[in-house]
N, C-alpha and C positions, 0 to 999 in steps of 0.2 A: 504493500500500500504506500513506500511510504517511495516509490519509485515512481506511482501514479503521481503524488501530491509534485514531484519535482517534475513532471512531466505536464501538469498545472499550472505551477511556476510559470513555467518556461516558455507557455502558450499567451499567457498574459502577459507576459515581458514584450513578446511579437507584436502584439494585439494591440497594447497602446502605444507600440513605436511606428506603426502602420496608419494610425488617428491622427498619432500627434505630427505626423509629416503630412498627413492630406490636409489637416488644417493648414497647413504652412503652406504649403500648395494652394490650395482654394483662398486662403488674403492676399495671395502673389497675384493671380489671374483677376479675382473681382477687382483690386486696385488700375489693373493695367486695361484692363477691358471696359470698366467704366470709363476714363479716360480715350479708349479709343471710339464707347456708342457715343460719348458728349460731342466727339468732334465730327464722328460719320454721320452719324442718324442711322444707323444701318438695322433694321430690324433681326437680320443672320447675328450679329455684335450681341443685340440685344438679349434673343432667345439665346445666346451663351452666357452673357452675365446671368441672368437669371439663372441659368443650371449650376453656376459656379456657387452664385448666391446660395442654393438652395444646400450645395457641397457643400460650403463651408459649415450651414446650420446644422446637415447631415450628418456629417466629419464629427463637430462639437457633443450631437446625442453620440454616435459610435463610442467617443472619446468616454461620455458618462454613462453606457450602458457598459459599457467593457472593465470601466470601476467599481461600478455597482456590483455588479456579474462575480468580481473579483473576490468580493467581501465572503468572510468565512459564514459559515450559521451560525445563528445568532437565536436567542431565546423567542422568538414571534418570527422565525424565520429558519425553521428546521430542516428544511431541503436544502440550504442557500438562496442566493439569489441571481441563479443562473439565469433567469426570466428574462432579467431585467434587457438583456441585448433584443429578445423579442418582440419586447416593450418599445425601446428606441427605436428599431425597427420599422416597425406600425407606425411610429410619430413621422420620421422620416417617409415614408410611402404616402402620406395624409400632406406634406408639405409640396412633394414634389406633384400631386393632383395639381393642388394648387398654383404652383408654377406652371404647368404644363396648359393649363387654362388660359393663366396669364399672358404667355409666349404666342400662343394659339387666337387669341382675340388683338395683338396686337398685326401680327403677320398678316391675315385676314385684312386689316385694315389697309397693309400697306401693297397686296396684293390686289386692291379696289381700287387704289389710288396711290401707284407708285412714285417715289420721289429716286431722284438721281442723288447717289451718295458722295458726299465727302469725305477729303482726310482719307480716300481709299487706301493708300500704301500704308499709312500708319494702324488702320481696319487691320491688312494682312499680315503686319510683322506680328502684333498682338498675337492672329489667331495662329500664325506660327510658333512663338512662343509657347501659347496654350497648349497644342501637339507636343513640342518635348516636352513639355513637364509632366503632363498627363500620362503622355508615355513611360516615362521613367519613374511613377506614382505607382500607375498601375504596374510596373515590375515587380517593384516593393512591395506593396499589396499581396500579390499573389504569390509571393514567398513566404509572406508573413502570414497570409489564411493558410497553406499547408505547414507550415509550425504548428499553428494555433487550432485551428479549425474552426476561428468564429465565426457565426453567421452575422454580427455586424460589422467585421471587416471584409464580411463579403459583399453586406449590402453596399458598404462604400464601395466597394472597389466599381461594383456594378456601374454605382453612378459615374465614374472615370471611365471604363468603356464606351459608355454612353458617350461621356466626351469628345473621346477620341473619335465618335464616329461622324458627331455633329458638330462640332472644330472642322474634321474635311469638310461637310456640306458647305459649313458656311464659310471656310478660308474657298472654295471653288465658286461660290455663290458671290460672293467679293468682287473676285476676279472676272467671272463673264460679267456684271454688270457695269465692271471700269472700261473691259477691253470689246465688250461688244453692245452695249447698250442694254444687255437684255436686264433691265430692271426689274422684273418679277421673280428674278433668279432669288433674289435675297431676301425676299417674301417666300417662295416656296421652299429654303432652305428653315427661314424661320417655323414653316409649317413643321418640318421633317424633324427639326428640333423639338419642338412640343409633342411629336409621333413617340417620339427617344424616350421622352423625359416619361409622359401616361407608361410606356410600357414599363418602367424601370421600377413603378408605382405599382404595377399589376405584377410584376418578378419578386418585389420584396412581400408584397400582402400573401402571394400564394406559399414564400419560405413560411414566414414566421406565425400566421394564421397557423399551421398544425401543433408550432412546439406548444401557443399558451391555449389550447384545445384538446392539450395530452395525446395527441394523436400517435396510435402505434409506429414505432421504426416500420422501415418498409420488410417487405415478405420478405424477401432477397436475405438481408437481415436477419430476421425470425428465422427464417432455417439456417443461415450460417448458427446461431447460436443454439439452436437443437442437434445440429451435428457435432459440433465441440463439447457439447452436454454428454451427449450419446458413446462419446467416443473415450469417457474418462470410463477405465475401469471400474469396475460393481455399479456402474448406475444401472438401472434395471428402466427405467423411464423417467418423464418427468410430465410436470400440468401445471395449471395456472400460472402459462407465463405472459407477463406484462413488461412493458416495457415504454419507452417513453423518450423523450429528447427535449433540454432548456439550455440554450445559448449549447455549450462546448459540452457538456454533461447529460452523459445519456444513463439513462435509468433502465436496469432490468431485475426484474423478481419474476423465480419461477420455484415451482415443490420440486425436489429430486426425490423418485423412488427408489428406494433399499429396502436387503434383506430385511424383514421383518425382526430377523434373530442376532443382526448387527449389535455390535459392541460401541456403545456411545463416542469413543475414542475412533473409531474407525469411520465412524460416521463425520466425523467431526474432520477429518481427513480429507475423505474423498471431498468433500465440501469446499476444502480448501482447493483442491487440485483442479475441481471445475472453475471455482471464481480465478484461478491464476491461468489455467488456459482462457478464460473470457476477457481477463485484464491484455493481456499479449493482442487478440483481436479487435477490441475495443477499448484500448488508453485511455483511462481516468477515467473509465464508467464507475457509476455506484452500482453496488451488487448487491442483492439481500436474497441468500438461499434459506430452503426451507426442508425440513427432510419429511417425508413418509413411509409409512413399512410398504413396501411395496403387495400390490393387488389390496388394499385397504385404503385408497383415497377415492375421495370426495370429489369426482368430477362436475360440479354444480353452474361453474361459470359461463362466459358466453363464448361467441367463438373465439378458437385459439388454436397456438399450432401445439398438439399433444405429441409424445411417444408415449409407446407403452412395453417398449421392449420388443 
């Protein structure tokens, strides 16, 4: 256990150095980008402030759910408070709705009534800057979500994908409207920005909607972990198992059946030998076995995945 707790550690170490650089990141771009919509007018400029704005607020909950998350349990708080990143989550998915509204009725506007932008060169160096940083964020990011395996250094990262993808639209959307007139390019790039930004809104509600819903690991899942059950010595079967996922912390309880004619001490063994082949599969899960005499349990619950030997 006490290899899980440094494996822990070491996941929240990643996890706020991954936060605390995309905030650094997101005041670099909204600084530079407002600066360059003041002088463009560019609606493409604009739906990227706006997604940077919404990073930065995003980045900030990541940064407070990932400390939250961190905190040991506590007496009104006997699980921990793994949640708390699924919590930020949701906050951040409800913000970027709202940006992506935002960006969306603006574009719209300017896609009705196109204006010739200004300050074009200084528009493209911006959203070139934007591109490497983004780029070089989300590197980090996705070093630091396979360290850690949080899901709100995933949801940020998400939001930097996005970036990157709507940074090109609008650095290309820029440029046809300097170099060829097409003035609605930077309207329709602002559309595709707010396309970005809803979806990225709908990616993180469908993550973290299951964890605070208690919703089962996936099947895949559930039978890896009835095959590593099944495969320890004297188990004879097992049943009621549940299991579970909050922020980096996945939850599994199941009954192990044994000899009925087992010796406490032996019981008490094998128990041990499945929760350490389960920790090896699944790193810093909680684990709470249970024993039965085998062919004397209580199958009463609902569906699940059973052995029975």
């Amino acid at each position: 256990m006490h290899g899980s707790f440094e494996h822990h550690e070491a996941g929240n170490k990643w996890a706020l150095a991954a936060t605390v650089m995309s905030i650094s990141v997101a005041l670099i771009l909204i600084a530079t980008k407002l600066v360059a919509w003041q002088m463009s007018g560019s609606a493409a400029v604009l739906g990227s402030l706006a997604d940077s704005a919404l990073d930065l607020i995003g980045s900030g909950l990541a940064f407070i759910g990932v400390r939250w998350a961190a905190d040991q349990a506590d007496a009104e708080h006997r699980f921990g408070h793994h949640k708390a990143e699924a919590i930020t989550g949701l906050a951040q998915a409800i913000l970027i709705t709202g940006s992506a509204l935002f960006v969306l009725n603006e574009s719209i506007q300017r896609l009705i009534a196109p204006e010739p932008l200004a300050a074009g060169n200084i528009a493209i160096a911006v959203m070139l800057l934007s591109l490497v940083l983004s780029l070089g964020l989300v590197a980090f990011q996705t070093f630091a979500m396979r360290q850690s395996g949080s899901v709100a250094v995933e949801g940020d990262r998400a939001h930097y994908v996005g970036d990157l993808v709507a940074n090109a639209g609008a650095l290309l959307a820029i440029f046809l409207s300097l170099q060829t007139g097409l003035l609605r390019a930077d309207a329709v790039a602002g559309i595709l920005a707010a396309v970005f930004l809803a979806w990225s809104a709908i990616s993180i509600t469908r993550k973290v909607l299951p964890q605070l819903m208690d919703e089962e690991l996936s099947t895949r899942d559930r039978e890896q972990i009835g095959k590593i059950v099944m495969a320890v010595p004297d188990v004879l079967g097992f049943h009621h198992l549940r299991t579970r996922r909050a922020g980096r912390r996945i939850y599994i309880q199941l009954h192990l059946e044994l000899r009925p004619d087992i010796q406490l001490r032996r019981a008490h063994m094998i128990s041990e030998s499945v929760e350490a082949d389960l920790l090896s599969a699944f790193p810093g899960a909680d684990i709470l076995l249970h024993q039965d005499p085998y062919g004397e349990a209580d199958h009463h619950d609902g569906p699940e995945i059973t052995e029975d030997g």
